[in-house]
N, C-alpha and C positions, 0 to 999 in steps of 0.2 A: 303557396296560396293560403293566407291566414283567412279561418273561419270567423275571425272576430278582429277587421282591419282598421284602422287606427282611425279619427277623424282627421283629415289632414286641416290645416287652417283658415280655410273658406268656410268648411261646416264648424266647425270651432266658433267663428264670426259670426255667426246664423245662429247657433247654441245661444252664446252670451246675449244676443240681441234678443230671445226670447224670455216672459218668464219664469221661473225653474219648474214649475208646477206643470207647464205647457207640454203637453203629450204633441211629439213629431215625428216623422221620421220619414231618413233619405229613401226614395225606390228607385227604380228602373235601372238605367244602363249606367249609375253612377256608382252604383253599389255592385252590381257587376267589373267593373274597371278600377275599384280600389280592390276587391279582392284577386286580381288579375294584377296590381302591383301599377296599373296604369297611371296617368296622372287625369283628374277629373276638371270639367269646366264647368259647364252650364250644368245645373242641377235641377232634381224636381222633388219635393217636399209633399207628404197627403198628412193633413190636417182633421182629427179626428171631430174638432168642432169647425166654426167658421173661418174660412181660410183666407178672404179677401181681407179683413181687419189687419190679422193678420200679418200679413203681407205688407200693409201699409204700415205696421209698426216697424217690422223689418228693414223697410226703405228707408224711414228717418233715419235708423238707429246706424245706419251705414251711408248712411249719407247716398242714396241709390234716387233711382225716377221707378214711380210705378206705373202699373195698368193693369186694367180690368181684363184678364183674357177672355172669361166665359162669366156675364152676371149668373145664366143660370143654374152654370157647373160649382160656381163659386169658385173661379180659377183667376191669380191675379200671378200679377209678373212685376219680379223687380229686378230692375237692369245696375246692375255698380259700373259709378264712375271710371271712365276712358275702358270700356269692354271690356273688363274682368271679367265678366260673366253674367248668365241670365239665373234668375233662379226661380223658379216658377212654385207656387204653392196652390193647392187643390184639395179640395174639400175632399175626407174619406168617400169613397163608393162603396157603400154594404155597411150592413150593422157592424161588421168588423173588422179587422184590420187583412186578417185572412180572405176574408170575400172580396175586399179591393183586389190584393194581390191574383186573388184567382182571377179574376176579370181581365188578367194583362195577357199579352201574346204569346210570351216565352219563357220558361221557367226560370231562363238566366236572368230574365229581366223582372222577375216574380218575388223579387226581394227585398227585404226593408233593413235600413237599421238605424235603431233608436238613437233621436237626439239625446236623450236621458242618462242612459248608461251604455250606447254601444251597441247593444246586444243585436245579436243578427235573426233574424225574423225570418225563416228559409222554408213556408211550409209543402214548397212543391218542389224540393230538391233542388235548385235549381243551383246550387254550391255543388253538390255532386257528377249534376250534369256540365259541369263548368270543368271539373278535373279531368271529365272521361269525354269535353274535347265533344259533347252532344245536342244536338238543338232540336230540343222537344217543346211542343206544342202545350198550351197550360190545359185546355182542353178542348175536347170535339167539335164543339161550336166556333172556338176563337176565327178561325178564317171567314166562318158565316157571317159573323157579327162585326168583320171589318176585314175584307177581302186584299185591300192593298197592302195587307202585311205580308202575304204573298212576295211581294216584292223586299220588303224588310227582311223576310227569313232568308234569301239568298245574300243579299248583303248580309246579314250577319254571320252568316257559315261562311262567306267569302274570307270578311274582313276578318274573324278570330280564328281560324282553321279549324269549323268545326261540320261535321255529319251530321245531315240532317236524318231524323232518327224515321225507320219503315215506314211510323204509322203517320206521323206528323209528313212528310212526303207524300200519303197517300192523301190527306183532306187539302194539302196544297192543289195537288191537281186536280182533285172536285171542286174545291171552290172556284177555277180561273173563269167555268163560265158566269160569276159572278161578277168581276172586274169590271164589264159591263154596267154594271149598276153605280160605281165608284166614280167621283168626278172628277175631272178630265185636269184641273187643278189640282186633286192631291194626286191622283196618277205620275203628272209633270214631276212635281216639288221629288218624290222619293223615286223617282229614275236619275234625279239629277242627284240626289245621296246618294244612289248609288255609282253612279258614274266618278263620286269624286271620292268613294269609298276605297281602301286596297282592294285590287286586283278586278277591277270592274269586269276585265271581258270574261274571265271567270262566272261572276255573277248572271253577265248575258248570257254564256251558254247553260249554264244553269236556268236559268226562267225558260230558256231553247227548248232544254228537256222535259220541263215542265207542262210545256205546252203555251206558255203563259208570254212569250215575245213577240209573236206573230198581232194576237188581240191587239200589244201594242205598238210594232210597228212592222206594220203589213208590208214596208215594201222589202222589207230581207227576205222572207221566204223566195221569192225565183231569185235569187243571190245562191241557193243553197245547188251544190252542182254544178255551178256555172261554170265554167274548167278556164283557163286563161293562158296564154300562147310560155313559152318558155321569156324570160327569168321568171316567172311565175312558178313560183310551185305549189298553190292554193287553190282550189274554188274563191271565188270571188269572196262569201261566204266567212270563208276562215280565213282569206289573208284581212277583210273589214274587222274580224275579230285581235287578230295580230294586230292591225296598225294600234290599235285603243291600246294595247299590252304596251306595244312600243312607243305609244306616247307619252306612256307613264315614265318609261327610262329616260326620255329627251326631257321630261320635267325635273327628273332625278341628278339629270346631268346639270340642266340648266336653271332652274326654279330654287332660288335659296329656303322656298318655304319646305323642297323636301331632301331628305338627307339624300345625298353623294355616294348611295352606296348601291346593291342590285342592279346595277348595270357593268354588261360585260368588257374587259378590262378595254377591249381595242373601241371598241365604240365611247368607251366613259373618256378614253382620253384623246382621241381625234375630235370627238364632239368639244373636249373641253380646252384642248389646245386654238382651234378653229373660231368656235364660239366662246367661251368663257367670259372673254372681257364686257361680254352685254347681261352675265345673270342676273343682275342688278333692273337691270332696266328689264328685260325680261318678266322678271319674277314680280313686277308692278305692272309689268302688264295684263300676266297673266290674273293677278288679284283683284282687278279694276272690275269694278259691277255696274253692268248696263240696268239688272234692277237690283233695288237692295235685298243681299241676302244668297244670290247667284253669282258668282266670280264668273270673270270671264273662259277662265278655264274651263269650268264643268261645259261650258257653250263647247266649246272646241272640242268636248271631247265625244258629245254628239255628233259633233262635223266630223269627225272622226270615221264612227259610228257606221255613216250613211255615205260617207264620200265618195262610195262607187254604184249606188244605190241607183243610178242611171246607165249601167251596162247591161241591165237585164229586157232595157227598151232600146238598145244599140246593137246589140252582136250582130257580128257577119263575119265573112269566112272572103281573104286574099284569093287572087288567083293562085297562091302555093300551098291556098290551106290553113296561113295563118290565121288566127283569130285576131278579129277586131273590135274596139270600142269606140267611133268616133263619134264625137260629140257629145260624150256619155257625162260628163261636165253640166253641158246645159241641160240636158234631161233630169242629170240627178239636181242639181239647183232648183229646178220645177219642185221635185220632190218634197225635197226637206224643206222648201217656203212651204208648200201644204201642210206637211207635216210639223213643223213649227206652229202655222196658226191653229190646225189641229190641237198642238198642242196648250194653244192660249199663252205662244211666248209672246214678247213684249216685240212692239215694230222694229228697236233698234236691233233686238236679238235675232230677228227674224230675215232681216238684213244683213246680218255679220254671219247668219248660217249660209245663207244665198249666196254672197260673197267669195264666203271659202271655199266652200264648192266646187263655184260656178269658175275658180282658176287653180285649183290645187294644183292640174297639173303644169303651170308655165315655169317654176323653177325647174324642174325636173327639163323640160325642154331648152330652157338656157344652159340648163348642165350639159344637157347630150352635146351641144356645140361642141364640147369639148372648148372651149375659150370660157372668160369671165368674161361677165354679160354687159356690154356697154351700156354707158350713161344714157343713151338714148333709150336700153331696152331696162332698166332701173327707174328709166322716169316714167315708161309707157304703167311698170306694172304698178309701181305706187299711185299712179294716176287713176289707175281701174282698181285695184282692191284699197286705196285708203291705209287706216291704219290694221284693216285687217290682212295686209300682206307680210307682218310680223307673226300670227297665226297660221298663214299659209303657208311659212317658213317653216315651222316647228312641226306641221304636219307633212308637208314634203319630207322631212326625215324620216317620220316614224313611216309614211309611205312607203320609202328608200329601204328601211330596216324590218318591215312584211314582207316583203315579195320573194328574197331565197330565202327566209328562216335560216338555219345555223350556215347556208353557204352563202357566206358574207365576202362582198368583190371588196377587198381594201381601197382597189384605185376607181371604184365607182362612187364607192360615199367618200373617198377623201375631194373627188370633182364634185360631189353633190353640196359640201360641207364648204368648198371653196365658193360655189354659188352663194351657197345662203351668207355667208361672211359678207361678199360682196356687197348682195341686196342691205343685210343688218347694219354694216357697215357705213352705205350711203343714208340710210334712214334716223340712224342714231345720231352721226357724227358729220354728215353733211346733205343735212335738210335743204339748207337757204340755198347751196349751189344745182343740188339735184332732186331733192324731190319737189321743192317748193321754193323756188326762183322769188325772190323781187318782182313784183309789179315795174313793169319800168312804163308800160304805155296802158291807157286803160280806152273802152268803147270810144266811149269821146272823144279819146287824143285820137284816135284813128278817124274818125268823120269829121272833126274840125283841121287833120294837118292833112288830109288826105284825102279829104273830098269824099267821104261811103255814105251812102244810105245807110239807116240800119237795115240790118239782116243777117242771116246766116252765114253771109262771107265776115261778115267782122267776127262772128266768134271763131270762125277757121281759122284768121289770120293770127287771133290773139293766141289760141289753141298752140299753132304753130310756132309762134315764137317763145311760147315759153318752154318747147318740146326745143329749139335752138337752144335758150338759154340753158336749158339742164347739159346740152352738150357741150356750153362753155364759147360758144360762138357769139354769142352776141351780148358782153360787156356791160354797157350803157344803154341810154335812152337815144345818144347820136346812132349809136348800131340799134338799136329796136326800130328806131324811122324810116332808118336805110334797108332791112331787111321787110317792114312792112312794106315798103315803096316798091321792091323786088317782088315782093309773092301778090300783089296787086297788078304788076305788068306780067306777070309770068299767069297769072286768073285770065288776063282779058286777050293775051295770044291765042 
């Protein structure tokens, strides 16, 4: 780790476009991750005079779009052509350059270095605590003065493997009953950095010990203990923690955005033997954003999160004593739509939580069959979850690979893996015959060739035949008439 790391050609670009005279220089987590060998993107710049000018000269000079982030922080934004990167410039805070830095959260993040000559600007160690692998707080107040870093510092000790140090630990958990105070919008925004940060369930149970996850989502605490019949070897609790772990490997496996590697050898190649040929399609799936800025991934991994989060309003005990959760699907769906609008997601996201939910388990129950799941029951589930039954999919494994941790059934996820083929299978590569049939008859052909009123039985009937058609019985518009004409005498028997 060099104490004085090189500019790589982004800040080089940002150099030349200023000029030479112009006092700048990079901070926070960029200057962190070049001295850590990382590759950097988005950047932030503190400008010792006026920053928004600026900014706008920068934007020409590169050919970028700007904006005003904050008129009266004097913070502006320049975005370069086809997402290269944001780079944001802000007016110094404090008479000097030291006083900015001190003002930041973390000492690793408490660093500058000069456009000018390089030089690294490190007055609160934050180079050193980087070597020894430590995340200290810049000072006493930092959590008072902006509590949802709270959240930030476990992501960052997560994502760099670093210890968060005694004292800095202790003003974490005094501040949490402050969180409260924080709104409910930056709350959202940095649980969902973290969820799409390495090793998220890490981080949960870290905020766990903190004290500081309950504040944010109340309904995991009676999760905690809740015991679960055999193949179960978790609390509810810790196998919800596990599945988030394990859906980071089914992304690993299947997600071209992340490397191929940290998943264990029998699961990386049954999953990738089974599935592979959809990564592609997958991994645009997974990156599609219902709002800008959110992939749909981080959504799932909520859903994740909370997917059993309705077994603590279900439990009951068999006549043998087994434990039960029926219907804990719908409960938990109740759940996390509250907790979604709680948390001010968006309607479409807030649907797509509901959704997963509200059927995670039906792959898992077409698997028990022990058979692949017929066209009829491929068309039922894409009919109910939409395109969020490719979501469903990817969480039914990581489900499938929580429940016995390391005692893993080979011939239960190779039936769970031939499931989910099936379903990805019909949805990718035969839409038009099974998930979504040809119109062959619409309301109207049915009330003009067949005499209906409108009403409820015409949507039955329509309902019905295209639940035919997915099964491949009914061809044409000659066979949709003659099959309407049948479930009309067979209504009125």
């Amino acid at each position: 780790m060099s104490s004085h790391p090189p500019l790589p050609p982004l800040v080089e670009q940002v150099r030349t476009a200023v000029p030479p005279d112009t006092a700048l220089y990079l901070v926070g987590g960029a200057v962190r991750d070049l001295l850590l060998g990382r590759a950097v993107h988005d950047l932030d710049f503190v400008v010792p005079g006026r920053a928004i000018p600026l900014a706008r000269k920068v934007a020409n000079a590169l050919g970028g779009d700007f904006y005003t982030l904050d008129a009266e922080r004097d913070a502006g934004r320049v975005l370069l052509p086809d997402g290269q990167a944001a780079l944001d410039f802000v007016a110094m805070q404090g008479s000097t350059l030291e006083e900015d830095l001190a003002g930041r959260d973390f000492s690793i993040n408490a660093m500058a270095l000069s456009l000018h000559d390089a030089s690294l600007h490190d007055p609160l160690g934050g180079a050193a605590d980087l070597r020894a692998k430590r995340l200290r707080m810049t000072g006493s107040l930092a959590f008072a003065h902006d509590p949802v870093r709270i959240l930030r510092a476990v992501r960052i000790a997560a994502s760099f493997g670093l210890q968060i140090e005694p004292e800095t630990r202790a003003a974490l958990r005094a501040a949490v009953p402050q969180l409260g105070q924080v709104s409910l919008e930056r709350i959202r925004d940095e649980v969902f950095r973290l969820l799409l940060a390495p090793k998220p369930a890490t981080s949960l149970r870290s905020l766990d010990l903190l004290g500081a996850l309950t504040p944010l989502f109340p309904e995991l605490e009676p999760l905690k203990g809740l015991e679960q019949s055999e193949p179960h070897i978790y609390d509810v609790w810790n196998h919800s923690l596990h599945v988030v772990d394990k859906l980071g490997l089914v992304f690993s496996a299947l997600d071209e955005n992340y490397p191929a590697d940290g998943v264990g050898e029998l699961v990386s190649g049954l999953t990738v033997l089974r599935l592979g040929r959809y990564r592609s399609q997958i991994s645009q799936h997974l990156a599609g954003e219902l709002v800008p800025g959110r992939p749909r991934r981080a959504v799932l991994l909520l859903a994740a999160l909370l997917h059993d989060a309705g077994k603590a309003l279900t439990r009951s005990l068999d006549k043998n004593g087994r434990i039960r959760f029926f219907e804990h699907e719908a409960r938990g769906a109740e759940l996390i739509e509250r907790r979604a609008k709680a948390l001010h997601l968006s309607s479409d996201e807030t649907e797509l939580l509901r959704t997963i939910v509200a059927h995670h388990m039906r792959p898992f129950l077409l698997a028990h069959t022990g058979e692949l799941p017929s066209r009829r029951a491929i068309y039922r589930f894409f009919r109910d979850a939409g395109a969020a039954g490719v979501d469903i999919c990817l969480l039914s494994l990581a489900d499938q690979l929580g429940k016995r941790g390391p005692n893993l059934d080979e011939a239960e996820l190779t039936r769970t893996l031939d499931t989910l083929r099936a379903l990805l299978e019909a949805y990718y590569e035969q839409a038009e015959e099974v998930i979504s049939p040809p119109v062959l008859l619409t309301g109207n052909d049915l009330m003009t060739e067949l005499g209906l009123k409108p009403g409820r039985k015409v949507g039955e009937i329509l309902e019905a035949l295209r639940e035919a058609q997915a099964m491949g019985k009914v061809p044409d518009r000659a066979a949709a008439l003659a099959f309407a004409r049948k479930q009309v005498r067979s209504g009125r028997n």
